[in-house]
N, C-alpha and C positions, 0 to 999 in steps of 0.2 A: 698314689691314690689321692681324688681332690678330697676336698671338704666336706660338696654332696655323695659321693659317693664314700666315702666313710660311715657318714649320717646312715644311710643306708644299711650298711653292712651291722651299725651298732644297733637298730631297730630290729632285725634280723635275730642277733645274739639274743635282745631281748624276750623276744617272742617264744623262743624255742625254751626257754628259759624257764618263762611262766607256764609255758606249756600250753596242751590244747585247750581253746574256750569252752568254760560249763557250758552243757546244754539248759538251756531257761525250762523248768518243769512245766509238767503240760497239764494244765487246768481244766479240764473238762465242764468246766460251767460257763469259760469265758466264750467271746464274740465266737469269729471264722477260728480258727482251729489246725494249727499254731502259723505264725506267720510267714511268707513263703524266705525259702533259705535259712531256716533258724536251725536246720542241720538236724531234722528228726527223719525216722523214714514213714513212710505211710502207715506199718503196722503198729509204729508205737500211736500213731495219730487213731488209725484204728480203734487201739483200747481205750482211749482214753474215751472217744463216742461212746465205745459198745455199754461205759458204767454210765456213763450219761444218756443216752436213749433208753436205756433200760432203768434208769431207777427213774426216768419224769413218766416213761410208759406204764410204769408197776402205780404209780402214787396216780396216775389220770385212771386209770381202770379201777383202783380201789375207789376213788372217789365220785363214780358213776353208782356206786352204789348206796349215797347218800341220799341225791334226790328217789332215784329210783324205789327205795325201801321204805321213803318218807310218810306212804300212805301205808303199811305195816304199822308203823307206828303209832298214826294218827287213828285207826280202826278201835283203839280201846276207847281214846274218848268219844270217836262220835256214835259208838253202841251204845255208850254209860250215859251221852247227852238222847240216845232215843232219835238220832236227826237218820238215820238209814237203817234198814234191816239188815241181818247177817247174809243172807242170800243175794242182796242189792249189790254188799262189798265184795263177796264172789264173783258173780257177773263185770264189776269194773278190773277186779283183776284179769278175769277174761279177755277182757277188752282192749286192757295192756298185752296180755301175751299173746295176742291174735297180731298185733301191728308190732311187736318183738322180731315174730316171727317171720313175717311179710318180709321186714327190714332188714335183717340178717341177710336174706338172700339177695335184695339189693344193693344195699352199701360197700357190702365186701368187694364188687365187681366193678362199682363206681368208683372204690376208693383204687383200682387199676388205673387206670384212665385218669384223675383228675389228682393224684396224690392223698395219701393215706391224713396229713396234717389236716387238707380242708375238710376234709369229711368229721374224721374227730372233734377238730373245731365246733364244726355247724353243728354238731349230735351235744357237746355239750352245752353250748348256746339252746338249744330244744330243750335240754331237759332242764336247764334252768329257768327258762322262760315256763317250763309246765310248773315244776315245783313252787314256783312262786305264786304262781295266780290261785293254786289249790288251796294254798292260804289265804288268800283273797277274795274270791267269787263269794259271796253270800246266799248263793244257789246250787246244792249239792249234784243237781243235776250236768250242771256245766262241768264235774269233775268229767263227765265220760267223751267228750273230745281232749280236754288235757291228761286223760290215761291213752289214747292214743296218739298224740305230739310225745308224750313222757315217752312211749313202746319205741317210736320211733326212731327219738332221741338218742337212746340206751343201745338201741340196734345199731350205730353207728360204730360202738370201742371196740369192741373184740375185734371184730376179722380185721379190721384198717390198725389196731395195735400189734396184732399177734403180725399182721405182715414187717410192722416195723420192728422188730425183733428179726424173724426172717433175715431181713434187708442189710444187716448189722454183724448179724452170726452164722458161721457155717455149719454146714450139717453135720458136721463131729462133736460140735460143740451145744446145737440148738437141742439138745434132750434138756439138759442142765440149765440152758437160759430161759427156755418153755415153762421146764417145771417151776423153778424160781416165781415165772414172772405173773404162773397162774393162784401162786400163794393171795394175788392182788384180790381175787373176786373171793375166795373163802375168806380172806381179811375184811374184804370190805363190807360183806353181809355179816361177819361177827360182829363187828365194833359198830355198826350206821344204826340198827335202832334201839340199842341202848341209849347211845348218847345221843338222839335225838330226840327220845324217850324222858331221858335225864332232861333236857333244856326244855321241853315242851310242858312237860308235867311237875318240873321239879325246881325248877329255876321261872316261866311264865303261868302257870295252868292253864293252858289251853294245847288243847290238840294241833293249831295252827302252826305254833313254832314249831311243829316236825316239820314241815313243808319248807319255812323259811332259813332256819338249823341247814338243812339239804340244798335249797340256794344257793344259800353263802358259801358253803364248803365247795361246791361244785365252782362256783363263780371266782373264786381264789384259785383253786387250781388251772381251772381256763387259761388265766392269767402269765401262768408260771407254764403251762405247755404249749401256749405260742411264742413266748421266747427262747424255750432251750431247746424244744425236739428239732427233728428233720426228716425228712423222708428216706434218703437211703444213701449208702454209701458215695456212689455215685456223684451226688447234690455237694458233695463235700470233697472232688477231682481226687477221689478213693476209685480202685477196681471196683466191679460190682464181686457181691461178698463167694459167687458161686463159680467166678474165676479164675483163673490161675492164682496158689497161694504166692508165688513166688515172685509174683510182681507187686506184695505191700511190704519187698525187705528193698525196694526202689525209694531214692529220696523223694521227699514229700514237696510239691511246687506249691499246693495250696491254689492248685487252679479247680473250681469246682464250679457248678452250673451259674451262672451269674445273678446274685443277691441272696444265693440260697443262705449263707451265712449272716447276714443282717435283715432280711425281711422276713418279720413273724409269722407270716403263710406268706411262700410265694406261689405262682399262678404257675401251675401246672398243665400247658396245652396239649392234646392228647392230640396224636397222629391223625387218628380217626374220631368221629363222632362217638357214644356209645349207642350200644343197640339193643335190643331185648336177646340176642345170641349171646353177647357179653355173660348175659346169669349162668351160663354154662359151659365158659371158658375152660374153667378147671374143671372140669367132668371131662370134657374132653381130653386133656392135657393127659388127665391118668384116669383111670375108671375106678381106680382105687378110690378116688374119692366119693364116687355117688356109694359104693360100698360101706365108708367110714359114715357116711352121711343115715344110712337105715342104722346102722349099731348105735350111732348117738341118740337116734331117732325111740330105739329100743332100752338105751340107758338112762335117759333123764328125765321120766319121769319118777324112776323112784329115790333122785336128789332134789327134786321138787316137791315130792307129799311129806317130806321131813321137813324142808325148809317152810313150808306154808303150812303144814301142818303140824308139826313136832310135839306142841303141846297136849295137843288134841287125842295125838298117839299115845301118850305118855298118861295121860286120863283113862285113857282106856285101859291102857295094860294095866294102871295101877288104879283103882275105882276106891274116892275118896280121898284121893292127893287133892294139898292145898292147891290153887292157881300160881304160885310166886314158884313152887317147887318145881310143878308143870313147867313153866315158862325156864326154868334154869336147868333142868334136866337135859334138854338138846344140844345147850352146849358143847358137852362131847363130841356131838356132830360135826361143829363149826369148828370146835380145835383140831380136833386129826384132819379135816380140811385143809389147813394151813399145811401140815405135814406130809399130807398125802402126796401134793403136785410133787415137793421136792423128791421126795425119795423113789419115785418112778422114775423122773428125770433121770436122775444118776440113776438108778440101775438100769436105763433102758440104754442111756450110754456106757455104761461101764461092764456090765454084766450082758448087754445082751449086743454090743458092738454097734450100736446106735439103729438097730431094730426093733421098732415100737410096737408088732403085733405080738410078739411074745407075752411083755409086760399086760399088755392090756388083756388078753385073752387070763393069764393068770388073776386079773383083780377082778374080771367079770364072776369067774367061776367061783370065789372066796365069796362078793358080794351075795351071789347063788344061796350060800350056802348060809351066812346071817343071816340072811331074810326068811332064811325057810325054819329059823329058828326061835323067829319073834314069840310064836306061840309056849314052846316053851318055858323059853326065859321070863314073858309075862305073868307064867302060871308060878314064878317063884314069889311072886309079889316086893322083890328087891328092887329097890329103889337105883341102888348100885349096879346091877346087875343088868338094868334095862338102860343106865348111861353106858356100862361100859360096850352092852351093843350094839347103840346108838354109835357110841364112840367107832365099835368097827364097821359097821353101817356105812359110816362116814367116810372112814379110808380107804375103804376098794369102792364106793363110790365113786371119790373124787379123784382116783388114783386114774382107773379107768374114763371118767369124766376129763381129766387133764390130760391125759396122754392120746386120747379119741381128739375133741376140739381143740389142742393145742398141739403139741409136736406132730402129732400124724399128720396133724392139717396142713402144717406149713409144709411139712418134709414132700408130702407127696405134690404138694402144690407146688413145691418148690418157692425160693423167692421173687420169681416171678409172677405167679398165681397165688400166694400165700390167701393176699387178701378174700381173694374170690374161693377158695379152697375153703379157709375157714369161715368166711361166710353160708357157703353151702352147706356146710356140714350142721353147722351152728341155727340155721334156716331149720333143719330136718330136726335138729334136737329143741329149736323152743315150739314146735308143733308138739311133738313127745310130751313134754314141760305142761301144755296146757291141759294134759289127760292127769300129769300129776298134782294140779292141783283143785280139778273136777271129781275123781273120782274117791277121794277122802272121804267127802263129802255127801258120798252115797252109798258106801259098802264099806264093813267093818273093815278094821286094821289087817285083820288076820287076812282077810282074804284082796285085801290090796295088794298084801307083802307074795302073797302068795301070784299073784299076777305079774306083778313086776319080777319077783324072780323069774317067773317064766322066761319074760322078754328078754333078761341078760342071759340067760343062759341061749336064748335062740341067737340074741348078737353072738356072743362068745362062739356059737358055732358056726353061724357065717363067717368069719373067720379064721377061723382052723385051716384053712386051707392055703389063708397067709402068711403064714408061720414064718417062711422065709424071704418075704417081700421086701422089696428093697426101692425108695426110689430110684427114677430114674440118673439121679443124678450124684447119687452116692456112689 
């Protein structure tokens, strides 16, 4: 044996010696994701996106609801300053939920076509550009086209986020990451006008800094979710996620759409043009959807006359409650909110084998039944008693609310249609939305609660019949 070839053989003994190389941990924050040959397979590369798309997803949708809610908060001072009447502020909310509504049904379809990232981008860039100038304008009139940029804006997150979830998880697993990721929007309308409540009134006095409070928060996250997200598995030389599972236990090349891992939005070119048939992509796809789309239609207005009315309700039932009391009493709403998505999630995967009409047909007919109880419980004049109704109010609400425009959505949309699915459904529910917060406002409590029960119980029965529906692709 020469000399090189000893060398050899002694490198060799070495090796085997130390044994095999660690694998370098996989960062989920960092650049492309991990780099090619670093000896991971695709589905560890997988998880490691699926906590990183879903917590920049979860923290961008909560934080749409900062600008969005800004004028909520701004509405005490400019009634106490005398500059608009109460009837004025209703009518702009209208105006927002009219161009909500419009937009839901487009984005979700456009965010097909051109990539979920741009759309979300351009929607938050809109509503910061509205938020800010409402602080701004010196003419309260000018609010009512930046309440419709603001509608528009806002129309933009859901369907193009809840697709990016879709895109990431499979349908064994999207009840759990749905439910999760719809904790965002009960989070974000909890905590957005308090504390921008707190900074407007209690930190500047003025009404303005809600507007601008909303800005900022909105215009920071911007920031932070055109560097981390992506659009889909795919963009990152991953299977698409609806696939064969069996090709992400394949090593990982890290060959994926070209720049999609270093450019903050890349340019997504769609096959085809879009066209006005695009809005009802997904209606096609499954009919299920135009279905999911009336039951949301018929559910959300009565988590809208809680949310814009709450205090109002809370007055009524208890006559001669302070204002601070009022205002702190809905709460309960907004926490079993949080609670609600989750625990539909898991049970619509775990208890009902990831069949979403079961779950939701059960929190229709629960919600049914506290509503039809308001009267009652009013007449105890418990202060307690009407949070903790509120409170269940809230959870077959939002349980039904999350499991209808979130998992249904995407599931029957699939992740192909996700966007366009939950846009349409989501389309059909902020129409609904705008009766919840018109008709507060013109007929007592009792007989609001009593109408909206109705409607959930007719959703809940259109339904019935889907007991055992299943996408296609489950």
């Amino acid at each position: 044996m020469d000399e090189k070839q000893g060398r050899a053989v002694n490198a060799k003994v070495q090796e085997h010696e130390a044994g095999p190389p660690e694998l370098e941990p996989v960062n989920p924050w960092s650049g492309v994701m991990p780099a090619a040959g670093g000896g991971k397979t695709k589905r560890q590369v997988l998880r490691a996106w699926q906590t990183r798309v879903f917590m920049v997803s979860w923290l961008a949708y909560a934080a749409f609801y900062f600008p969005r809610n800004a004028f909520s908060a701004a509405k005490v001072g400019i009634l106490e300053e005398g500059l608009m009447p109460r009837e004025a502020l209703g009518l702009l909310d209208t105006a927002y939920l009219v161009a909500y509504a419009v937009g839901q049904f487009v984005w979700g379809a456009v965010a097909e076509r051109y990539g979920t990232r741009v759309v979300v981008a351009g929607g938050m860039v809109l509503a910061t550009i509205a938020a800010l100038f409402m602080g701004i304008v010196p003419a309260l009139w000018l609010f009512v086209p930046l309440m419709v940029v603001q509608g528009l804006g806002q129309s933009t997150g859901w369907a193009a986020l809840s697709k990016n979830i879709a895109s990431f998880f499979t349908i064994s697993a999207r009840g759990r990451a749905m439910g999760f990721f719809s904790t965002s929007y009960a989070f974000g309308g909890l905590v957005a006008v308090p504390v921008m409540g707190w900074v407007a009134y209690s930190v500047f006095d003025s009404w303005r800094w809600a507007f601008f409070t909303g800005a900022a928060v909105m215009a920071v996250v911007l920031v932070i979710f055109l560097i981390f997200q992506r659009n889909s598995t795919e963009e990152l030389g991953l299977p698409g996620i609806d696939e064969d599972l069996a090709k992400f236990d394949e090593p990982y090349t890290g060959k994926g759409i070209r720049g999609a891992g270093k450019s903050p939005v890349p340019v997504v070119k769609p096959e085809n043009k879009f066209k006005l048939a695009d809005l009802m992509a997904a209606v096609r796809h499954d009919p299920m959807v135009l279905r999911l789309g009336i039951v949301y239609f018929m559910l959300k207005p009565a988590r809208y006359a809680v949310l814009l009315w709450g205090p109002v309700l809370v007055i009524d039932a208890i006559p001669g409650i302070d204002a601070f009391t009022a205002v702190m009493v809905p709460i309960t709403f907004g926490i079993a909110g949080v609670a609600a998505p989750i625990a539909i999630g898991w049970a619509s995967d775990t208890f009902f084998g990831a069949r979403r009409i079961p779950p939701t047909v059960l929190s229709l007919a629960l919600l049914v039944v506290t509503l039809m109880i308001w009267q009652p419980v009013a007449n105890t004049g418990s202060i307690w008693a009407v949070a903790i109704l509120l409170g269940a109010v809230g959870f077959f609400a939002y349980s039904a609310d999350a499991m209808v425009s979130g998992v249904a959505a995407v599931d029957f949309g699939t992740s192909k249609y996700a966007a366009g699915a939950a846009g349409f459904i989501n389309g059909c529910g902020s129409i609904g939305a705008i009766l919840g917060g018109l008709l507060p406002g013109f007929f007592s409590t009792v007989t609001v609660f009593y109408v909206f029960a109705a409607t959930a119980a007719f959703a809940a029965l259109l339904i019935v019949p889907s007991w055992n529906k299943r996408p296609e692709a489950a």
